[in-house]
C-alpha positions in Angstrom: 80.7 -8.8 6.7 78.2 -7.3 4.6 77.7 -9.9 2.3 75.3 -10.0 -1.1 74.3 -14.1 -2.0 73.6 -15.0 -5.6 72.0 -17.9 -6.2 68.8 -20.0 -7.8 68.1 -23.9 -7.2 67.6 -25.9 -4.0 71.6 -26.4 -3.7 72.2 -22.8 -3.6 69.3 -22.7 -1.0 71.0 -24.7 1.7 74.5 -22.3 1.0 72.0 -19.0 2.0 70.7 -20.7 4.7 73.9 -21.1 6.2 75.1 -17.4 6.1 71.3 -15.9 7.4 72.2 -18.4 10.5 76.0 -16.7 10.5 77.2 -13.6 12.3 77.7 -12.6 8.4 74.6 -9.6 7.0 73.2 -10.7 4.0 72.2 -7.3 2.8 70.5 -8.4 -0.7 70.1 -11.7 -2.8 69.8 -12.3 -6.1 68.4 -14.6 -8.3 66.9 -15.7 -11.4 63.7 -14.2 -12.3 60.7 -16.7 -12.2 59.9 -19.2 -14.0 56.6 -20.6 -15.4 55.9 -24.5 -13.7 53.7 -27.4 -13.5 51.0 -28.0 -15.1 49.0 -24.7 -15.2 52.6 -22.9 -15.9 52.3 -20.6 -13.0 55.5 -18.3 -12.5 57.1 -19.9 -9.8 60.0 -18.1 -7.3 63.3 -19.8 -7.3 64.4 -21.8 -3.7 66.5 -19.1 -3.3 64.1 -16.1 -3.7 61.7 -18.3 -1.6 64.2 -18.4 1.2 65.1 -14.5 0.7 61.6 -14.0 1.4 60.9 -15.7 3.9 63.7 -13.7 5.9 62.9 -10.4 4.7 66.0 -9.8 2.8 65.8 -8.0 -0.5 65.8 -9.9 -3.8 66.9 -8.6 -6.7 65.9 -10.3 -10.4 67.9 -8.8 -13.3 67.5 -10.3 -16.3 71.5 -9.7 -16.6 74.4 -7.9 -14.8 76.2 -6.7 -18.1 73.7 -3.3 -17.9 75.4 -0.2 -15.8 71.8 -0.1 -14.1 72.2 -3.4 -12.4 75.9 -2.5 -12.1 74.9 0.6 -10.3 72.6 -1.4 -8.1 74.8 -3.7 -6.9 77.6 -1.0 -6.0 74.9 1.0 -4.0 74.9 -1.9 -1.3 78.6 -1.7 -0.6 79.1 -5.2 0.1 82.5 -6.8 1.5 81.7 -9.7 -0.5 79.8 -11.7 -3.2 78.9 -15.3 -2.3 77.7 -17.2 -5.9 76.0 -20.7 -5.8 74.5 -21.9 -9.2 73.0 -18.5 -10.2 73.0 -19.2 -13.7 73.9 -16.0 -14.8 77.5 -14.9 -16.1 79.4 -12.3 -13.9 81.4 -9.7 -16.1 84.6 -8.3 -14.4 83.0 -4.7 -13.8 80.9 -6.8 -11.1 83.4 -9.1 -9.8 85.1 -5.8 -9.2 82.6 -4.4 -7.0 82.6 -6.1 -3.7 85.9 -5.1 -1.4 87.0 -8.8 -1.1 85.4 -9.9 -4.6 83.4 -12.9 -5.4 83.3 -16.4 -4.5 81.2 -19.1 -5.4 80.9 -22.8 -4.1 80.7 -25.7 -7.2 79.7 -29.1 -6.8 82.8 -30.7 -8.5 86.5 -30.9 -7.4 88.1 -28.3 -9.4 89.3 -28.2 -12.1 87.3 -31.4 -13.4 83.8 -30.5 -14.2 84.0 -27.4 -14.7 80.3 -25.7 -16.4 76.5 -26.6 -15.8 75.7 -30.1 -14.3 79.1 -31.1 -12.4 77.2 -33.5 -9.8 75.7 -35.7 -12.8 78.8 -35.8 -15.1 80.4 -37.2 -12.5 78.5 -40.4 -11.9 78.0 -40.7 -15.1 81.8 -41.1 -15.9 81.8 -43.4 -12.8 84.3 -40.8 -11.0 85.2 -42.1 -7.3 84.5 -39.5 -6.1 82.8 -36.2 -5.9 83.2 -32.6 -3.6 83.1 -28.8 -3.3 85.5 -26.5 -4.2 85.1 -22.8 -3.2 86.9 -20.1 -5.2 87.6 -17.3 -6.1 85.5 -15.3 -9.3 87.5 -14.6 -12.6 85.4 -13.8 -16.0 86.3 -17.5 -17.2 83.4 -20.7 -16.6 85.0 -21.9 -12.9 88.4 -20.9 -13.8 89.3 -18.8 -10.6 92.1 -19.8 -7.9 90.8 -22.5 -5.7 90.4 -21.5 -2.2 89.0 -24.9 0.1 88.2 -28.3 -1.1 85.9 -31.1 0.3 85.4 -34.6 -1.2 83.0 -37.2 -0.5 83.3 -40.4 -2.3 80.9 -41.9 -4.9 79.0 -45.1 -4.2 78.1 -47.7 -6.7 74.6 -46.8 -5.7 74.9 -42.9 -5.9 72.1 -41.2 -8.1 72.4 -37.7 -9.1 70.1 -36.7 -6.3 71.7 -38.6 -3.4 75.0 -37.0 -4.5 73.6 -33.3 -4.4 71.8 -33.9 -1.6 75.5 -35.0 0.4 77.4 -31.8 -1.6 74.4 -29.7 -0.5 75.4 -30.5 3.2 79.2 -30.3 2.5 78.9 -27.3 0.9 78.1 -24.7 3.2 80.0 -25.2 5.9 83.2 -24.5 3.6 82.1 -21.5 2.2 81.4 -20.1 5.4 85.3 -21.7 6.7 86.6 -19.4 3.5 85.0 -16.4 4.7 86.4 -16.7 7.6 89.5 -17.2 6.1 89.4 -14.3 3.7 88.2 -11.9 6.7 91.8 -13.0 8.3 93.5 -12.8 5.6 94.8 -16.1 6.1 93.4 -18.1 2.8 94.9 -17.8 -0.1 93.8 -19.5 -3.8 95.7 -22.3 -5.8 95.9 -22.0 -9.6 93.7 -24.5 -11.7 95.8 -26.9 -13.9 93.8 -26.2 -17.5 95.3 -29.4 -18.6 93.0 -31.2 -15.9 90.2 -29.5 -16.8 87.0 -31.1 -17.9 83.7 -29.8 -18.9 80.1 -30.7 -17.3 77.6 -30.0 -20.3 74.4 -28.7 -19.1 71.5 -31.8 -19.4 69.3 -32.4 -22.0 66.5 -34.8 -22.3 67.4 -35.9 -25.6 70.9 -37.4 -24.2 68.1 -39.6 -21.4 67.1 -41.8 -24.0 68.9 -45.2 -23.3 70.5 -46.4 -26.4 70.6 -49.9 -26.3 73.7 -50.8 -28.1 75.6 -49.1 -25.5 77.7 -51.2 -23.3 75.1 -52.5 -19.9 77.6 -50.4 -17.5 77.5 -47.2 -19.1 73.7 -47.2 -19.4 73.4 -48.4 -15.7 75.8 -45.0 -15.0 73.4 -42.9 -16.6 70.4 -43.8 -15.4 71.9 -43.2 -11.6 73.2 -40.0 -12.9 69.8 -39.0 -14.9 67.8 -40.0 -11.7 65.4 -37.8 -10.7 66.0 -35.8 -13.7 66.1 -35.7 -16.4 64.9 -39.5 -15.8 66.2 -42.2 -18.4 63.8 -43.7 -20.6 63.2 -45.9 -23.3 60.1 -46.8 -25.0 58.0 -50.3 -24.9 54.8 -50.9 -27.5 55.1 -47.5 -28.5 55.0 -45.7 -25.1 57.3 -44.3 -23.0 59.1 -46.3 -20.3 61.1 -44.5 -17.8 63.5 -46.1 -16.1 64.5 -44.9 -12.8 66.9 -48.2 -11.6 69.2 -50.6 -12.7 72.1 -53.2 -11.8 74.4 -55.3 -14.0 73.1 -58.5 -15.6 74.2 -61.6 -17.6 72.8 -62.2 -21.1 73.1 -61.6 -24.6 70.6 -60.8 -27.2 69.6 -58.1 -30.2 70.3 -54.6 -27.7 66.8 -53.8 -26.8 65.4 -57.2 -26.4 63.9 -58.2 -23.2 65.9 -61.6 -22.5 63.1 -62.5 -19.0 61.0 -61.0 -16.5 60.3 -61.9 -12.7 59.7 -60.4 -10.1 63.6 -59.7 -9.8 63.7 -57.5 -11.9 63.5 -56.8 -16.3 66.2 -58.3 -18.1 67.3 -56.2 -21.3 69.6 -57.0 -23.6 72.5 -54.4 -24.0 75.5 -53.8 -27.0 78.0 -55.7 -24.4 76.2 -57.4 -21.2 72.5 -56.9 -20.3 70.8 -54.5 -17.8 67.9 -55.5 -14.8 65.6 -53.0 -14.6 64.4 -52.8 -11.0 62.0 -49.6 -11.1 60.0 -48.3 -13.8 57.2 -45.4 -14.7 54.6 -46.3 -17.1 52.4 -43.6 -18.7 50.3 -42.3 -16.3 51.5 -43.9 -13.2 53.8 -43.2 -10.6 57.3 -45.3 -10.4 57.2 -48.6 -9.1 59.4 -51.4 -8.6 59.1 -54.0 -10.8 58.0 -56.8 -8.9 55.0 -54.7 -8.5 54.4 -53.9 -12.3 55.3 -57.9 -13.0 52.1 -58.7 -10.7 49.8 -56.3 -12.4 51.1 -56.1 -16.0 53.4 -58.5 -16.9 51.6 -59.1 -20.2 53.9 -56.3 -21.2 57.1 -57.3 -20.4 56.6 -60.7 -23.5 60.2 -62.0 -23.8 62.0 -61.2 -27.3 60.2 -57.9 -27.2 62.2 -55.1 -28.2 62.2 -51.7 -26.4 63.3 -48.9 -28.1 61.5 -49.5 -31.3 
């Protein structure tokens, strides 16, 4: 098939180098345009575009596919189909319309719960049990379209955010490339979402990493597995910033905030119900340790009945 990817972060990456190993021609690839990174803010190319590159397959960077220019361009390469992954840009039906077999795209949740931006965090962060792909067909709505393959994997009590993409990022391609195959044959065909299942996977803000201490011990130990590596949890301790990149579950009561002890097991906080060990921390200007390291060089810090937070 003559096949055009769209795509942008690592996740969609692994999908594209799937189908350039595949009997499948990947005849263009788009992606977001680049952004500015790091510290000097250089404009950096996407994973995707990176990838593209390195094979010598065209990449294409409109800023968006409502104009009949990039409507026109995408028609031009006659493709059988449209393969999405996290592109971050919204399709309109004029270019759904365009490839012979459509589009499909491959989303980190199992459909229709988490639907939207961030499905993989959202859903250690509810403490799901588990986690998968779905592969789909396109329609104008946010992940609405008929579902065409499922995977699932399930969810550990020790799951971060990153471990979790990094097992759909493997799951992943291999079904996409099972539905092409299927499509070609004319042998898949999709299942209708319930709406009534449907739940939505807000896109992440930094704001929503701050740990707020009168929350129950268990939800804040969900989020910081969910926020880790990014946006990274944090909390603040003598006016500086404290992330916090690891916790379990703790006994101990105490004003939310407080620190209730400190070994070399680990920093116990006190939560609104239960209490929180922090096991790994980043102070300003170092690199993330676990705490039995930071209690040997700066446990002068860590004074029980002080409050983070404040």
């Amino acid at each position: 098939m003559r096949i055009v990817f769209a795509g942008t972060p690592e996740f969609a990456a692994e999908h594209l180098k799937a189908l350039l190993a595949s009997p499948h021609e990947i005849v263009a690839v788009y992606t977001q345009p680049d952004r500015p990174a790091g510290r000097g803010q250089k404009l950096m190319p996407s994973p995707v575009k990176q990838l593209a590159v390195d094979n010598a397959i065209p990449v294409l960077q409109p800023p968006t596919l409502r104009s009949p220019e990039a409507q026109a361009e995408l028609a031009a390469l006659k493709p059988d189909l449209m393969v999405v992954v996290a592109y971050g840009l919204i399709l309109p039906q004029a270019v759904l319309d365009i490839p012979r077999l459509g589009c499909i795209n491959s989303h980190a949740s199992l459909l229709p719960r988490w639907r939207g931006a961030a499905p993989i965090q959202r859903a250690v962060q509810a403490g799901d049990a588990e986690s998968g792909v779905t592969v789909m067909r396109m329609e104008a709505g946010l992940d609405t379209g008929p579902m065409l393959l499922k995977v699932s994997t399930p969810i550990s009590a020790s799951d971060t955010g990153g471990s979790l993409h990094d097992r759909l990022a493997e799951l992943g391609p291999p079904a996409v490339l099972q539905a092409i195959d299927g499509l070609g044959a004319g042998t898949l065909h999709g299942e209708v979402q319930d709406d009534a299942l449907a739940t939505y996977a807000h896109k992440l803000n930094k704001d929503e990493a701050r740990l707020d201490w009168s929350r129950p011990a268990e939800e804040l130990e969900r989020l910081i597995r969910a926020f880790n590596p990014w946006p990274i949890c944090h909390s603040t301790l003598g006016g500086e910033t404290l992330k916090v990149l690891g916790a379990r579950l703790a006994d101990g009561k105490g004003t939310p905030g407080e620190i209730l002890s400190a070994s070399k097991d680990g920093l116990i906080v006190a939560c609104g119900e239960q209490a929180l060990c922090l096991t790994r921390l980043q102070l300003p200007g170092g690199k993330a340790l676990n705490f039995s390291d930071l209690y040997n060089s700066r446990r002068e810090k860590f004074a029980s009945g002080t409050v983070l937070g404040q």
